[in-house]
C-alpha positions, 0 to 999 in steps of 0.5 A: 141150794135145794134141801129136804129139810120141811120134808123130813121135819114133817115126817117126825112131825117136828115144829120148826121151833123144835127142830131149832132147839135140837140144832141150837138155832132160831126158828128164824134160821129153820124157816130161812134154810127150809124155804132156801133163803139162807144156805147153812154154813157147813157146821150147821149142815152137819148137825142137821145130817147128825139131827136126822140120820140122814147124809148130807147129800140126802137132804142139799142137793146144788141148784142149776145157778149152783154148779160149777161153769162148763167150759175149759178147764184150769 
């Protein structure tokens, strides 16, 4: 998954150790979902939409290897 999250950090020119403490995580975590080696469970994801002002969808967006097969239908 794709995220926005560097970007809008930076933009209210956040640290990662301040926008972990606003969402009540590590920095450990911030720097994980940032460079996309962990997604954020959807809780997580919530708090950060609510963190920024910003919808979801506006800051995760689905990688290739995320979208659904094509195919027949179930």
């Amino acid at each position: 998954m794709r995220n926005r999250l560097r970007a809008l950090r930076d933009e209210r020119g956040w640290s990662q150790a301040a926008l972990a403490e606003r969402l009540d995580v590590s920095r450990q975590t911030v720097n994980a979902v940032e460079t996309g080696r962990y997604d954020p469970s959807l809780p997580l994801a919530f708090r950060i939409s609510q963190c920024f002002a910003v919808p979801i969808e506006q800051i995760f967006t689905p990688d290739e290897h995320d979208a659904p097969p094509s195919g027949g239908r179930r």
